[in-house]
N, C-alpha and C positions, 0 to 999 in steps of 0.2 A: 673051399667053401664060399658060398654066398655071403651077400653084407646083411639077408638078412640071418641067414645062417648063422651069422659070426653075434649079430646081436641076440637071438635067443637064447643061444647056450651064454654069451654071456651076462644075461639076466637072469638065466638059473644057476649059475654060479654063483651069482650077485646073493642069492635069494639063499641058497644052501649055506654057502660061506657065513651069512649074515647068522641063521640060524644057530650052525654051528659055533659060531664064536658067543652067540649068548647064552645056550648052555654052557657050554665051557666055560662062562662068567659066572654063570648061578651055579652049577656044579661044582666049581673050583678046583677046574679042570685045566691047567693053563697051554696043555699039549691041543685040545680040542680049540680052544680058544684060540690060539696059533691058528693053528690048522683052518680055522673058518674064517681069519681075517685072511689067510694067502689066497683061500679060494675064491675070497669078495674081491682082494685085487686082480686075481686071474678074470674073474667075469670083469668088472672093471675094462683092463685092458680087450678083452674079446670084442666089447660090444664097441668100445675105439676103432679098434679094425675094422670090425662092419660099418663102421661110420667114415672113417677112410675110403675103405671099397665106395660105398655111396659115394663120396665126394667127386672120387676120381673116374668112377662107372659116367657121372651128370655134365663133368667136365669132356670127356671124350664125346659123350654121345652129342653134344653142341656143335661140336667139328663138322 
């Protein structure tokens, strides 16, 4: 995947997970609530990687 690739999905991750963990706050739901905080750090970490890729893509292309 692309970096920016890596950041999309991980901002819809970001955005899903977010969702899902506040239901599952107002629901009192605490399986869902899990569940949508690991998905906010899965996007989280995604859109790190795509931000790596960048870093490392600006760095070589200087060469």
């Amino acid at each position: 995947m692309g970096s920016t690739t890596d950041k999309i999905k991980g901002a819809a991750n970001e955005a899903a997970g977010a969702v899902k963990q506040t239901v599952g706050k107002a629901s009192g739901n605490p399986s869902l609530e899990i569940e949508g905080a690991g998905q906010k750090l899965k996007g989280e970490a995604q859109g790190a990687v795509g931000g790596a890729k960048e870093a490392v893509k600006k760095i070589i292309d200087k060469d």
